[in-house]
C-alpha positions, 0 to 999 in steps of 0.5 A: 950200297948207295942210298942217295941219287944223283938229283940228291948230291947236286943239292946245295948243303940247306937246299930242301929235297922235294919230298920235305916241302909239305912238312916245311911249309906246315912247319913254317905256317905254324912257326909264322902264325905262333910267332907274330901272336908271341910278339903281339902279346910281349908288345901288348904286355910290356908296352901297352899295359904300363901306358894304361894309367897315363893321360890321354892314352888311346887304348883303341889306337894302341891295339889296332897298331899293334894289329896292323904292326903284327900283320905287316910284321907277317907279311915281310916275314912271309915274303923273306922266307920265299925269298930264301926259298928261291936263292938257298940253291945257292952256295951256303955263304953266298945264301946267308949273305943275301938272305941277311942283306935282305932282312935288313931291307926289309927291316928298314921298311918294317919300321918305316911301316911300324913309324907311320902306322903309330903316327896315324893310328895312334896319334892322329897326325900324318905318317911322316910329320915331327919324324926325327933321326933318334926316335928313328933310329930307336925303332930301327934296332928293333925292326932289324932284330925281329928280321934277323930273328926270323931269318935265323930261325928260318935258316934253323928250320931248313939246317934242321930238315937236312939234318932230319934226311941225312939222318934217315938215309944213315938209318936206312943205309944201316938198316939195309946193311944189317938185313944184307948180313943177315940174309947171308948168315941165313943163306950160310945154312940152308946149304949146310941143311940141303947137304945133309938132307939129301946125303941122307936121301942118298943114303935110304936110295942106296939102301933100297929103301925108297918109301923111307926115301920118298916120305922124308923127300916129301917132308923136305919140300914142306920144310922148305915150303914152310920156311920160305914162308916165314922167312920173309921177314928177319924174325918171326915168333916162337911159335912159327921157329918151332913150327920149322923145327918140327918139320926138320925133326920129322924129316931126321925121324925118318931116318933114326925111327925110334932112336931118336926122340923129342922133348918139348917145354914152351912156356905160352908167353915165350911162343909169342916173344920174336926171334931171328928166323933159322935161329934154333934150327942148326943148333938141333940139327948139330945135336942130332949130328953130332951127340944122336947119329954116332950113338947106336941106341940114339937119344933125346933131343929137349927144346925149352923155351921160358920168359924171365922178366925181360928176357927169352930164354931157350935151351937145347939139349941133348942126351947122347953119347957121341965123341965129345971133341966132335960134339963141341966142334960142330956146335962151334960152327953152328953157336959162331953163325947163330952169335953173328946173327944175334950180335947184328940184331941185337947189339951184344945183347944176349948170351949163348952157352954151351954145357956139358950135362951131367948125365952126358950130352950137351946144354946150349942156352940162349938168352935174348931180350923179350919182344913180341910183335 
């Protein structure tokens, strides 16, 4: 299963996909805009205010410079990064070594700008007089910093949106993966379900009863019209699996009439919890199989569902005396598929058990974590 298209692969490693351009470039215009108003304020704050009680010091020449060196600032910001955007196709190495070469230019002609804006504004004389190598060179160092801060905080944002999608397409790659197992867990049933069902038809046809045939027939195209419709999704509530339930016991009580009865204990709060779909209904189906067809005086089947804190938990039980070592087989069947399932979604949260009741029969608990829609 392959989640990433051949435009995709051909990407350079920070290349930015189509689709996470609007989200970078609001990301960007808030970054830019945050940014240089941090930096006017640290200039303001640590340059600006001590100067305060010196003579002579021009206030208003200070802050219009500070504007003009902020605004400058985020125009050579700006022009870097869509300089970056047009070259980051390019092999990683060969990117950041222009995009640094780059900033370094830029850099330069900050403060060649910052140099020549204080000259003017703050001094009144021309932008190039009484210039010199150190106070230059003073300058420089920190112009270099402030562009190389922002070309790695821009390289920072696009490693940072590649990371974001790889990371999408490893959920979604998983999640995918995670439904697939589900779905034929599912599909593993129905089958088994469709053999017995029909076997049982089969057998009131051969038996010349036709009406008993033809009605448990006609609950069986409910069951199944009733699942496919809340099945779509991989869980469905309480209440709908119980719903399923009733209508596959209604099919089996055609068949066993009076030998066979129901026990419902639902707690209102459990009918709304979610459970995997399908989940309770092989586990009936192996009790009515295994512990109420081989005994002729038949039995009770007893479904309970209950909230404890956190947690959901559903017994069924039943009260027949059929061959134990069978019993336990066919559960083992149905328990291993339902545990598979159970296991996929949940992680090994949760617990499934199955008990012999005292007073004959079997007891099989599911406890699974308490979530509703």
């Amino acid at each position: 299963m392959s989640v990433f298209t051949p435009q995709q692969s051909e990407l350079a490693p920070l290349e930015p996909e189509s689709s996470a351009l609007p989200h970078l470039s609001k990301q960007f215009w808030s970054l830019q805009i945050a940014g240089w108003l941090g930096y006017a304020a640290v200039v303001f704050l640590a340059i600006i205010q001590p100067q305060f009680d010196s003579p002579g010091f021009n206030l208003t020449g200070q802050v219009i410079n500070l504007g003009v060196e902020s605004l400058s600032g985020f125009a050579l910001s700006l022009i870097q990064w869509l300089f970056i955007r047009r070259i980051i196709h390019q092999p990683l190495q060969r990117t950041l070594f222009i995009s640094f070469l780059s900033a370094a230019l830029l850099g330069l002609i900050y403060n060649i700008i910052k140099l020549a804006s204080y000259k003017v504004i703050v001094h009144d004389q021309r932008w190039d007089q009484a210039w010199n190598m150190l106070e230059f060179g003073g300058w420089l160092l920190f112009s270099l910093t402030t562009m190389f801060v922002w070309t790695s905080i821009f390289f920072i944002m696009l490693y940072n949106s590649r990371l974001q999608k790889e990371h999408e397409r490893l959920l979604r790659a998983q999640t995918q993966a995670k439904d697939a197992q589900l779905q034929m867990l599912r599909y593993q049933l129905n089958p088994h379900f469709m053999f017995n069902t029909m076997n049982a038809i089969s057998t009131l046809i051969l038996k010349e009863d036709n009406d008993a045939a033809s009605e448990m027939l006609d609950k069986l195209c409910d069951f199944f019209r009733h699942s496919l419709e809340a099945t779509e999704g991989s869980r469905i509530s309480l209440q709908e699996e119980v719903r399923l339930i009733e209508l596959y016991l209604a099919i089996e009580k055609v068949r066993f009439g009076a030998r066979l009865s129901v026990c419902y204990s639902l707690d209102p709060d459990a009918l709304k919890a979610l459970v995997p779909n399908m989940l309770c209904q092989p586990v009936v189906e192996n009790a009515i199989k295994y512990a109420i067809e081989p005994s002729k005086q038949g039995g009770e089947v007893s479904i309970s569902a209950k909230r404890q804190g956190q947690q959901l938990v559903i017994e069924i039980s039943d009260s027949g005396t059929g061959n134990d070592s069978m019993a336990v087989k066919g559960f083992g069947i149905g328990l291993n598929n339902a545990k598979s399932r159970l296991d996929v979604m949940y992680s090994g949260n949760f617990t499934i058990s199955l008990n012999k009741n005292a007073a004959g029969g079997n007891t099989v608990t599911l406890v699974l974590p308490y979530e509703v829609d």
